[in-house]
N, C-alpha and C positions, 0 to 999 in steps of 0.2 A: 470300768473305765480307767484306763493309766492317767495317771498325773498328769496335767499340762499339755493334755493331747490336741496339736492343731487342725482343727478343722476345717476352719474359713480363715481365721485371723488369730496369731499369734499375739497380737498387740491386744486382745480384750480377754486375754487370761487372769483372771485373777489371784493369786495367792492366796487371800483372806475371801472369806463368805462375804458378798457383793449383792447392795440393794441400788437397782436402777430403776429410774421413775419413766413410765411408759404412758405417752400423750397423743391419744388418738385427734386428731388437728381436724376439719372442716369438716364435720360430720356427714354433713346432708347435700354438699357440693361436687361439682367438679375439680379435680386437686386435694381431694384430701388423703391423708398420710397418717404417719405417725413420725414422733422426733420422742428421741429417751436421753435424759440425761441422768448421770452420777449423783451422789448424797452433796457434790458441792456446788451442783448447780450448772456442769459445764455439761455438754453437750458431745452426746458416745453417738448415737445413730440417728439418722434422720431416713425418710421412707415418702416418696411425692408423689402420685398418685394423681393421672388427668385424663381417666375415662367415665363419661360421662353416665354411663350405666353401670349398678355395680358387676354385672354377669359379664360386662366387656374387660372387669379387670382379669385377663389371663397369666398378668406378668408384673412382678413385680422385683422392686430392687432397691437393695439395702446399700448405704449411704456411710462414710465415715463424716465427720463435720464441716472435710474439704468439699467435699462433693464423690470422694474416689468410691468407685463400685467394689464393692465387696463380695455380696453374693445376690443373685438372681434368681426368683421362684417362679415356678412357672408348670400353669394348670398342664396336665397332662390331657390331651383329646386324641379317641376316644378315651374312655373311663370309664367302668363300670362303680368302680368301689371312689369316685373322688381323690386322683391320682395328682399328686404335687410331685415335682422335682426342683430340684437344688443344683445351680450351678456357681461354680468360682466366678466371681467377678460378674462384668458382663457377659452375658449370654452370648455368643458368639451361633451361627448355622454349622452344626455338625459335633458343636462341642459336647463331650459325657457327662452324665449329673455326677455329681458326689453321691445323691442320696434322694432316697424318695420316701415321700409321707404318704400313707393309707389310710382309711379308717379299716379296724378290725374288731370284726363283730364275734363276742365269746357267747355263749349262756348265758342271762341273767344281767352281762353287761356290756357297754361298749368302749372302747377307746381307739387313740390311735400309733399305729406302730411306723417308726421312721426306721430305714433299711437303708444301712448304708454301702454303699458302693464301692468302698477303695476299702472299705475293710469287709471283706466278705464276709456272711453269717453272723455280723454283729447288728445291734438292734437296740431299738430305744423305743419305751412306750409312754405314752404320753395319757394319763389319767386324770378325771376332775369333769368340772364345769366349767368351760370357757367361756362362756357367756355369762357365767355366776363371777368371772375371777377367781376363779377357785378350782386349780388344776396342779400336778405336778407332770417331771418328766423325768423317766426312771432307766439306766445303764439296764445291761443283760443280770447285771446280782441284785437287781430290787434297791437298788442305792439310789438315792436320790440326786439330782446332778442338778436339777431347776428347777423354781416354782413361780405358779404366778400366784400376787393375791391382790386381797383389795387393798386402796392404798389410806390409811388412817392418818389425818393431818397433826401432828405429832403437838399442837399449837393447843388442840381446841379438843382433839379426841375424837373426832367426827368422822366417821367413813366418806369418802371422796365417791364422786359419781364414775361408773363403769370405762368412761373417757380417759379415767386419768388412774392408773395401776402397777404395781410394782411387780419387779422382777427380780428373782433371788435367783444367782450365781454361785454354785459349791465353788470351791476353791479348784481350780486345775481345769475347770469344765471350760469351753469356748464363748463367751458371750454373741459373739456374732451369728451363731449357728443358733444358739439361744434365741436370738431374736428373729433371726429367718423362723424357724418353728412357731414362732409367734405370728408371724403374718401368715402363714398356711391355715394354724388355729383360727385368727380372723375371717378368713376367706370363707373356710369352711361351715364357721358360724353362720355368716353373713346370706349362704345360699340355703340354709337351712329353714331361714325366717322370711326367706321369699320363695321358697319351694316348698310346698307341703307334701312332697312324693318323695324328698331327695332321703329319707329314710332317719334310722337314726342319729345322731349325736353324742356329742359326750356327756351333753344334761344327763342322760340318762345312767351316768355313770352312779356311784355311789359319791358322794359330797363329803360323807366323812371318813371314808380310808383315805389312809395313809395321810397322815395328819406329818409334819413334819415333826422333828424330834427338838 
């Protein structure tokens, strides 16, 4: 991955390794989202969400604090493999993805590979347990560019419930694209534990490669 390379938004580049707290908001209703904020408490993305089944969420869209669209994902139908795409901003009819999320299934294991589209032949794979919080996301050199984990209340020492997780940003990576891959990771979960055909997952991956350094 080159330095500083924009993806979605230049403005959530980081320079220094970057922890954002990620809050999954109305669990079991209509309207719910997520909203992430920075280590100072202000508010980087927010995510709304008002279909009322979760199999009707096909689309969704990433938020800066004004309200301004950033980036739009959105289920690919048909699909065989669980097809996401990525688009700038609002989705617009006719518009081209940046990039699409798959699940890719190896021997032994599973993950998922995000393919991007403006840079042909480059690729990001996305390894761990998503539903454990406990995943990374890896450039074409095995470098690590993002991680999720669980989030440990720095107060009490206590691991925080699944709802509320953090998100590590390498230095130069995009956070906004960061957090689209986040909400594909969700969705994908999400159809997983109401679908018992929809196939593997990334549970299935290994929990302890690639441990961060």
């Amino acid at each position: 991955m080159k330095r500083s390379e924009v993806i979605v938004d230049g403005s959530f580049i980081y320079e220094k390794e970057t922890q954002l707290t990620v809050r999954k908001t109305c669990l079991f209703f209509p309207g719910d989202g997520f909203t992430v904020y920075d280590c100072s408490g202000h508010l980087v993305f927010r995510v709304d969400t008002y279909a009322t089944d979760a199999s009707h969420r096909s689309e969704l869209v990433l938020m800066d604090p004004s309200g301004r669209c950033l980036l739009t994902v959105r289920r690919k139908r048909p699909s065989l493999h669980q097809r996401w795409e990525g688009f700038l901003g609002e989705r617009m009819e006719g518009q081209k993805p940046i990039f699409s999320v798959r699940r890719s299934s190896i021997i032994g294991r599973s993950s998922v590979t995000v393919e991007m589209y403006n840079n042909p032949g480059e690729e990001y794979q996305i390894e761990g347990s998503y539903a454990q919080r406990s995943c990374a996301i890896y450039d074409m050199d095995k470098k690590t560019v993002a991680e999720i984990k669980r989030k440990v209340d720095c107060t009490t020492n206590v691991v925080l419930g699944k709802d509320v997780f953090a998100l590590f940003l390498k230095p130069g990576f995009d956070g906004a694209f960061a957090m689209g891959l986040v909400l594909v990771l969700d969705q994908i979960n999400g159809d997983d534990h109401s679908d018992d055909d929809s196939g593997p997952d990334l549970d299935t991956a290994s929990e302890d490669s690639h441990k961060s350094s």
